[in-house]
N, C-alpha and C positions, 0 to 999 in steps of 0.2 A: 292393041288393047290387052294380049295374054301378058304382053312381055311388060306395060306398063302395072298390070296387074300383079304379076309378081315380084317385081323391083319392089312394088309395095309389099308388098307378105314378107319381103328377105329383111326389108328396112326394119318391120315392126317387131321380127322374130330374133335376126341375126344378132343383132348389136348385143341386146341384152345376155343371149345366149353365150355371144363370146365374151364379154364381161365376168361371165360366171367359170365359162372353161381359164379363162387367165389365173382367177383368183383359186379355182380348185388345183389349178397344176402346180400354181406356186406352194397353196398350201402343203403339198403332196411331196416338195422337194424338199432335201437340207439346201439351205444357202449359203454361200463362201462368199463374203466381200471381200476381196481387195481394191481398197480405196481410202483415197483419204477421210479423216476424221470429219474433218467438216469441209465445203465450199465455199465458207462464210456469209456475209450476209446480202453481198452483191449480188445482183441477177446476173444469170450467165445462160451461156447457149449450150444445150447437152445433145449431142449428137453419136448416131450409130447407123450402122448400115441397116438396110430395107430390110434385108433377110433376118434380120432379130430383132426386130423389131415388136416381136409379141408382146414379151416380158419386159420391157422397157420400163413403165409405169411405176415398176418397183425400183429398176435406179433411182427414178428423179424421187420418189416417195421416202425413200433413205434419206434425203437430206430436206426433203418439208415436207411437213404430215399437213399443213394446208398447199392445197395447189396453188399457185399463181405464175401459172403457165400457158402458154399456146403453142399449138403445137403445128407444123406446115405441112397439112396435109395435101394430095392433088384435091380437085374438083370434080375428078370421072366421079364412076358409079361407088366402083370400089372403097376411093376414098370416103365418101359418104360413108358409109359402112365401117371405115376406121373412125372417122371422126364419131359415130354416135357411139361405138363401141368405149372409146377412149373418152366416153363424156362420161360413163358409169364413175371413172374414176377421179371428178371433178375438171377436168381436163377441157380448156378451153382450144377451137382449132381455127387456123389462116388457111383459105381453101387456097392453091393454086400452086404449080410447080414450076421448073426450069423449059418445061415445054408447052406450059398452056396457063395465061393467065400470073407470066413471070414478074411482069412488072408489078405490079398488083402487090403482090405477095411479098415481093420484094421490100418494098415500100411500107407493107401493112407490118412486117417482123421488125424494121428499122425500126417503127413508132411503138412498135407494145414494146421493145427492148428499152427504147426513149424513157416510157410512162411504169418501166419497174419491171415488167413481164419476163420471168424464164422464159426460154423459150425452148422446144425440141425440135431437132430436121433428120432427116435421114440424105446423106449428103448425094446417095448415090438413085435418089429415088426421084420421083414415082415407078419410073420404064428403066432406070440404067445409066448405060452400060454397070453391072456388076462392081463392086471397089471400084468406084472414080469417084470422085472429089468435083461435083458440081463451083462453082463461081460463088452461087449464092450465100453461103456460110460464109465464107470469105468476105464479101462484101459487106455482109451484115452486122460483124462481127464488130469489121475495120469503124464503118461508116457509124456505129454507134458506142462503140471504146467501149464492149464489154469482150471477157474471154470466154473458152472452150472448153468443156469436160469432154471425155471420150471416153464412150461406155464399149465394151466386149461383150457380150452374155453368151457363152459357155456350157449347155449342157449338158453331161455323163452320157447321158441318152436321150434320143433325140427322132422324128419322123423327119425326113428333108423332100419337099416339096419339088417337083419338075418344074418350077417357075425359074423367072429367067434369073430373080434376086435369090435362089437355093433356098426357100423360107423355111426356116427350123421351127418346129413345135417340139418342146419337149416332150420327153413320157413322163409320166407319175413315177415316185419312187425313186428318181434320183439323183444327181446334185447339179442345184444353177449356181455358176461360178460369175459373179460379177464382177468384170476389172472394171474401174470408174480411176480415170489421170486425174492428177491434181490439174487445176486449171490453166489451160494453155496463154497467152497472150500474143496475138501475131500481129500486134499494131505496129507500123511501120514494113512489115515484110509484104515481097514482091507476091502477087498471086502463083506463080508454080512453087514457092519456095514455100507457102502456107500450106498449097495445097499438097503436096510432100508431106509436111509435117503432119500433118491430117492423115491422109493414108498409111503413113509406116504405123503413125500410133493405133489406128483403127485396125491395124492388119497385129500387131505385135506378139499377138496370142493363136493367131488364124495356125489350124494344123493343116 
């Protein structure tokens, strides 16, 4: 009963709260894009690792100021907690990941990709292993013939979390560095050879 009760209190408190710390840290930074001018008008799949995953919102935000996006959150608890956080910022979410609830998910980003939908993953998440290159973007990608952006985010300064994905918060005051790739295409390529291409580029900037 404590512990149902405060999952409730974290759900009604949290989400909003970090909605508000995103938008005050970004406010608080200079920002650097490098990236392309546009994406153009195609839906595409925008991916980055777990661990910066914070700041994110403001990629995909740079190229629509309306959302029409979902995003592949897990199912646990946690996720919940990303996904109502990441609803502040219109952001629509596909609950389930490579280890729980994969088919599912799988299936459900094929079809909002199908029906127009951005979409965002973190390729290496919910649990891991660290930089790897999950299956599912891959397949998603192939099985619905849209491409890849590949976001970096970069902070001057930074808190780095003891979790297992090193989770970066930045500090206030000073600069998010956003690398955003021009759009990848990996239709026809074998899965280790996509999934390569994926990691070198998501790694390209890693110090």
């Amino acid at each position: 009963m404590l512990k149902k009760t405060s999952r409730s209190l974290a759900l009604y408190l949290l989400p909003f709260t970090g909605s508000l710390l995103i938008k005050l840290l970004y406010l608080t930074n200079k920002k650097v894009f490098h990236a392309p001018a546009t994406l153009g008008e195609e839906n595409f799949i925008m991916a980055c690792w777990h661990g910066e995953l914070l700041m994110i919102p403001y990629a995909y935000l740079h190229y629509r100021k309306t959302p029409h996006v979902k995003l592949i959150i897990s199912d646990h608890f946690d996720g919940t907690l990303i996904a109502k956080t990441l609803s502040y910022f219109g952001f629509k979410t596909i609950r389930g990941s490579s280890r729980r609830n994969a088919a599912r998910a799988l299936l459900q980003g094929i079809k909002a990709l199908k029906e127009g939908y951005d979409l965002g993953i973190t390729p290496d998440g919910p649990k891991g292993p660290r930089h790897e290159v999950a299956d599912g973007i891959i397949v998603m990608a192939q099985k619905a013939d849209v491409k890849i952006t590949l976001v970096e985010i970069k902070p001057s300064s930074y808190w780095q979390l003891n979790s297992w994905d090193k989770f970066v918060i930045p500090k206030p005051f000073g600069t998010i560095t956003y690398y955003i790739s021009d759009l990848l295409d990996i239709k026809g390529l074998e899965l280790e050879e996509a999934r390569d291409l994926i990691k070198k580029g998501l790694l390209k900037h890693e110090q």
